[in-house]
N, C-alpha and C positions, 0 to 999 in steps of 0.2 A: 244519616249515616247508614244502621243496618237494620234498624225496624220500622215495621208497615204493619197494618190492619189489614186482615184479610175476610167477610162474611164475621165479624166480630171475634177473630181470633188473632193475637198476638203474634207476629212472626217478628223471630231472630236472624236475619242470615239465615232466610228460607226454612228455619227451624222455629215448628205453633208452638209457641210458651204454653199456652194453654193446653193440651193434651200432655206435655213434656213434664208441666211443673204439678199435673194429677196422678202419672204414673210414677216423678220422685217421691212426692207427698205420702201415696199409697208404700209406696219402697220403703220410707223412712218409719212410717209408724208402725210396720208388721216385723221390722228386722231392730230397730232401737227403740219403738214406743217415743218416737220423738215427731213435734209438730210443731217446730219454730220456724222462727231464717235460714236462711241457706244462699250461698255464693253458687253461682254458675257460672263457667269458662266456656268459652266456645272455640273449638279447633281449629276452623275454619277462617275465624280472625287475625287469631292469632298467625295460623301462614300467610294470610293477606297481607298485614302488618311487617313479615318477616320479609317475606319478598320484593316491597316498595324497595328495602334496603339495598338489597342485592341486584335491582333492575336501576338503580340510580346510579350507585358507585363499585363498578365490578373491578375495581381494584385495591377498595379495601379490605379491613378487618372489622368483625363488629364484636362485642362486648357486649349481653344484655346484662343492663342494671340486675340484679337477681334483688334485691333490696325491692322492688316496686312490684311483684310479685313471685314468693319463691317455692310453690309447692313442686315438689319433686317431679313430679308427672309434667307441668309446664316446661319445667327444665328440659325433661326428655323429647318433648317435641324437639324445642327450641335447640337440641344436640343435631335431629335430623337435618337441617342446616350447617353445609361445610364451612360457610363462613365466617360464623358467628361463634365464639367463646362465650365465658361469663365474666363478667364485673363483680368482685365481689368486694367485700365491709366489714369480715368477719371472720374469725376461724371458722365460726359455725358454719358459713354461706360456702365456705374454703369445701368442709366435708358436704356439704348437700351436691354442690356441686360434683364432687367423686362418685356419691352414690348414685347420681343423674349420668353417668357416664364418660364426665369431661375427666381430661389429663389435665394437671397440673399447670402444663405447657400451653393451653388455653383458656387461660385464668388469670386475668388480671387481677390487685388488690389493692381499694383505694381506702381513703379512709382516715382521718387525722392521728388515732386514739391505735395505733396497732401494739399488742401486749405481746411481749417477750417470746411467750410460747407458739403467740400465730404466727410471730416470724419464721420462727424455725419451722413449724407445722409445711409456711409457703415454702420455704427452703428443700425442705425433706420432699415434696413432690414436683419438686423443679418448677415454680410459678413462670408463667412468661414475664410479669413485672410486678414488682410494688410501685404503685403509683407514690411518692415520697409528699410531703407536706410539710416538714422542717426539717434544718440542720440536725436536730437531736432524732429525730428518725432516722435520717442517714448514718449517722453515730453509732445507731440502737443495731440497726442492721446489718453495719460492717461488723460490731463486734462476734452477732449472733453469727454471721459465715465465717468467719474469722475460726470461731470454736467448732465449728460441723465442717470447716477445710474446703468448702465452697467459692464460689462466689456470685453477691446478693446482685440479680437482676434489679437493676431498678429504673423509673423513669420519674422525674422530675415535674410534678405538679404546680404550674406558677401560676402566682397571681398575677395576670395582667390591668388589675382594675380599670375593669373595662363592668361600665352600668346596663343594666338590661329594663325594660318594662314590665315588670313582673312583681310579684310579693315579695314583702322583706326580707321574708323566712326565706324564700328559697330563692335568692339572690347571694352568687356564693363567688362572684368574679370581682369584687372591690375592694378594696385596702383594708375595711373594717371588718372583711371576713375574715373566721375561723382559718378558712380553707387556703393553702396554698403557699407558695414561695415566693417571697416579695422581691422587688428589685435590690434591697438591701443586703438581703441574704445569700443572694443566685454567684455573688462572687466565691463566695466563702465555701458555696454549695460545689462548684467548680473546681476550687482549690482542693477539698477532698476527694471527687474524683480522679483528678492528676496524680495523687500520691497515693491513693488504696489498692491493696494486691487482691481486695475481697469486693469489689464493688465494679459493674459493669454498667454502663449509662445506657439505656436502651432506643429512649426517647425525650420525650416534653410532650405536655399535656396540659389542657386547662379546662376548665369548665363554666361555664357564665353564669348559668342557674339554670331553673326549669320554667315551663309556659313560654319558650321564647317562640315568636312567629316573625321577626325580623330576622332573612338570612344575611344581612349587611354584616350584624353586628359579629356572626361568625368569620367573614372574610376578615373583619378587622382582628377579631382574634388569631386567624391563620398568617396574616402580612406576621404580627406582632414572634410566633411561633417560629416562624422561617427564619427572622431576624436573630431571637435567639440562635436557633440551630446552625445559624450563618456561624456567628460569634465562637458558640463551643464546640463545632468543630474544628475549625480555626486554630482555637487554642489548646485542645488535646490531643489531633489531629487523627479525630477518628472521623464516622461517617455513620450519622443517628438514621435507626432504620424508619423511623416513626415518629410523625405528630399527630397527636388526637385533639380535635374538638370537641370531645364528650360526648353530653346527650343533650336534654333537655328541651327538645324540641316539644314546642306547643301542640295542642290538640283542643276542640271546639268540644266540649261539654254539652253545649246548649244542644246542639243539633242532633238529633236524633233518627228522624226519621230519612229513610233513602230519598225521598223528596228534598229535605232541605241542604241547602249549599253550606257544609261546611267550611267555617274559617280555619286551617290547621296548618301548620310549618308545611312551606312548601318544600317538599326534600328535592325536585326535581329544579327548582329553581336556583337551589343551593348547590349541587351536580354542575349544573351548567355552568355557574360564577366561577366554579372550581375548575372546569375543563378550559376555562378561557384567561388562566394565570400559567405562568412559565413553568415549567414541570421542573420541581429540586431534585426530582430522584429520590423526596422521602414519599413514603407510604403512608397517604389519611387516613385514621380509625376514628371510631366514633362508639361510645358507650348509650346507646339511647334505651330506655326503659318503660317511661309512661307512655311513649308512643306506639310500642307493640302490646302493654300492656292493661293498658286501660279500656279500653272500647270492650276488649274479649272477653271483661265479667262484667256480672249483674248481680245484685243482693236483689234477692226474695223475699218480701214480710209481707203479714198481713194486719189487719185494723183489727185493733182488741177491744177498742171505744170510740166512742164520738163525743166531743162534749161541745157543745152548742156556744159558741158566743153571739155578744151583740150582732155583727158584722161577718161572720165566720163563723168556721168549726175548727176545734182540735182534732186531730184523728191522731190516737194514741198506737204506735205499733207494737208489736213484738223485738224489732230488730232496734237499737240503742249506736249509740257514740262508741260502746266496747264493740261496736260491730264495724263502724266505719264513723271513723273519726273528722275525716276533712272537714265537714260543716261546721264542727266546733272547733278546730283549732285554724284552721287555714280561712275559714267563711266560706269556702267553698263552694258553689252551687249544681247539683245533679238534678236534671232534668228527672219526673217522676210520674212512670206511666201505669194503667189501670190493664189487664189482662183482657180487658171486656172493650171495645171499640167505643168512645168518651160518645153519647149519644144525649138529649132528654137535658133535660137540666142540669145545671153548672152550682159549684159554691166555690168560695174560698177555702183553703185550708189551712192550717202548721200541722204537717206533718213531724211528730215528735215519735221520740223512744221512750222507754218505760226508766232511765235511769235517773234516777234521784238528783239532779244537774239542772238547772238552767240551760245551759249550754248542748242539751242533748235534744237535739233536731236536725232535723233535714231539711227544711225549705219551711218559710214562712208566708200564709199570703199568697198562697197560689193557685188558680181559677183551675180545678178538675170538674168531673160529673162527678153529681152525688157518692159518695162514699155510706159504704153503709156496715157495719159491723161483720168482721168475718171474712172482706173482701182482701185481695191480693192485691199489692202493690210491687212495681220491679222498681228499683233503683239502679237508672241507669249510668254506663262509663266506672264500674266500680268496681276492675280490675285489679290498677294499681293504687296501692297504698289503702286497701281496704281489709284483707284476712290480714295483709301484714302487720297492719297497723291494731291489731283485737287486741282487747286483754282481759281479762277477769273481772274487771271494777264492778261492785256489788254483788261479785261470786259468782258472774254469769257465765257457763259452760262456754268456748269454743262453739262455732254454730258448722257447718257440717259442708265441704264443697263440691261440687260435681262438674264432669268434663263433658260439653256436648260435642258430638259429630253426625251432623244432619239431624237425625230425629234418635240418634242411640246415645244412651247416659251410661256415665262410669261415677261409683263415688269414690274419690280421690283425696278425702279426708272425714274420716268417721265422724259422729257428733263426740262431743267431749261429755261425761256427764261429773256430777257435783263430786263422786270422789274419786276422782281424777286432776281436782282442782288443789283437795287438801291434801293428797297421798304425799306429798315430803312435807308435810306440815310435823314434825316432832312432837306425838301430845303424849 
């Protein structure tokens, strides 16, 4: 994908880790006295990522997930893009995104669990939709426009239970999901739009899960979309401006270096399936997230110990599961490279965290060169769902992120220190 060895130094996307990760290291200890982990974003991916979108389907809309990475400053890139709006999950996500620059008006909000006041928050800044997920959402948010004398954009999230190849967890298109509006309900959901003075139907939407690398199963969800949209125009006798197939497209983890052939959703093959179906005259959007966001960060640690087994070593890090979780809750596996070009003798590894856990590692059983106390390790693809996913377990600060462009750094979230962790503690 985008690193290469060059004369024993680390290139990112033409950008030396190695010179990069000694003038932030130098940055961080003179300005915070800090010498831990640290997240790095890279600019340059991230528009690579941005543009596949726009060079495949230039006639729709995009959505980034803001849930799979949301620090303010990625947003703002991710604004210089006319196409693209944000996905959001959250009042919070709601306000980040304002202060990232987005209107209201391009800002979708998905999400099972929406509370009283994000509605109205969406409302008051004119949302382009709430993506709905039951009857009683629907309910919730006729009422709320109803009282502020609007009316609640919305678009209709269904379940098509439609099964995808992927993790449990994040298989979100099947009858026994949380997620969506079942064929049971779609009548009733219907019948409230017909008769609402406060509710406006925008679209239909679904989602399948995430890691999918079959574009089939999206056509099958788009036949499935049309068909509805056939139906309830039909019967309301309006004209939906929009179906979305989400996100969720897959991306190869394993693959790392510019040499190796990445396996990852082909977007360009899913373009083409789509240009060779009879045009409804709706407009396809798409909300994808880990696909622009993941590749564009790296977490930073380094070895704090070595402990010797039979057959192996532990190499104990600084950076823990409250830093990036996937491994322990998903299995997930990131590929994990050395700053120094792997040369000389090999061993196995568990690379672990320092948190009190079983469960807190990163790869078990994995042939690197020697590791040796003090050494830097990158963990790579750990864009999305990595800062997002932090949290404090065993009082551990916040670790500190930075934005690259070519060989120039920004820090774009300070280190967090210990009391900043308890300061609304009431003691």
């Amino acid at each position: 994908m985008y690193y290469e060895y060059d004369n024993n130094n680390l290139f990112w996307k033409n950008s030396n880790l190695n010179n990069l990760c000694r003038e932030i290291e130098n940055n961080l200890k003179s300005l915070y006295n800090y010498s831990g982990p640290y997240f790095l974003y890279h600019e340059k991916i991230i528009q690579d990522r941005l543009e596949r979108f726009e060079k495949n389907f230039s006639e729709s809309r995009f959505y980034y997930s803001v849930k799979s990475l949301s620090n303010i400053n990625i947003l703002k890139l991710i604004k210089k893009f006319k196409t693209f709006g944000l996905d959001v999950v959250s009042g919070g996500e709601i306000q980040r995104g304002l202060e990232a620059g987005f209107k209201g008006s391009e800002m979708v909000y998905a999400g099972v669990g929406k509370k009283e006041d994000e509605i109205k928050l969406g409302l008051n800044c004119n949302l382009k939709s709430f993506h709905v997920e039951s009857i009683s959402e629907i309910r919730q948010i006729e009422q709320v426009a109803a009282r502020e004398g609007v009316k609640g954009p919305i678009t209709l999230r269904l379940n098509p239970d439609i099964a995808v190849d992927t993790h449990k967890y994040i298989m979100t298109g099947v009858e026994d999901s949380k997620f969506g509006i079942n064929a049971l309900e779609l009548n009733e959901a219907v019948s409230i739009l017909r008769d609402s003075k406060h509710l406006r139907l925008m679209g239909l939407q679904i989602h399948l899960g995430s890691q999918i690398l079959d574009t089939n199963v999206y056509m099958k969800g788009l036949d499935f979309l049309d068909k509805i949209a056939q139906e309830i125009e039909s019967s309301l006798g309006i004209k939906i401006e929009y179906v979305s197939l989400g996100g969720g497209f897959g991306i190869d983890y394993n693959s790392v270096f510019t040499t190796d052939s990445a396996k990852e959703f082909s977007l360009s093959e899913l373009s083409k399936q789509i240009l060779q179906r009879k045009n409804t005259g709706r407009r396809i959007d798409f909300e994808p997230g880990r696909f622009i966001s993941a590749h564009s960060g790296l977490l930073l640690a380094h070895v704090l110990y070595i402990k010797p087994r039979k057959d192996y070593s532990i190499a104990i890090t600084d950076a823990g599961m409250n830093e990036l979780i996937r491994p322990a809750l998903y299995g997930a596996k990131h590929r994990i490279l050395t700053l120094k070009n792997p040369s000389g003798s090999m061993n196995n590894y568990d690379i672990v965290g320092p948190i009190c856990e079983s469960s807190d590692f990163f790869a078990k059983k994995i042939a690197m060169s020697t590791l040796k106390e003090g050494d830097s390790i990158v963990i790579a693809h750990a864009g999305a769902y990595g800062s997002v996913m932090s949290s404090n377990y065993n009082s551990r600060p916040y670790v500190p992120e930075f934005l690259l462009d070519g060989e120039n750094f920004s820090l774009i979230r300070k280190p967090q220190n210990i009391q900043d962790i308890y300061s609304l503690e009431i003691i």
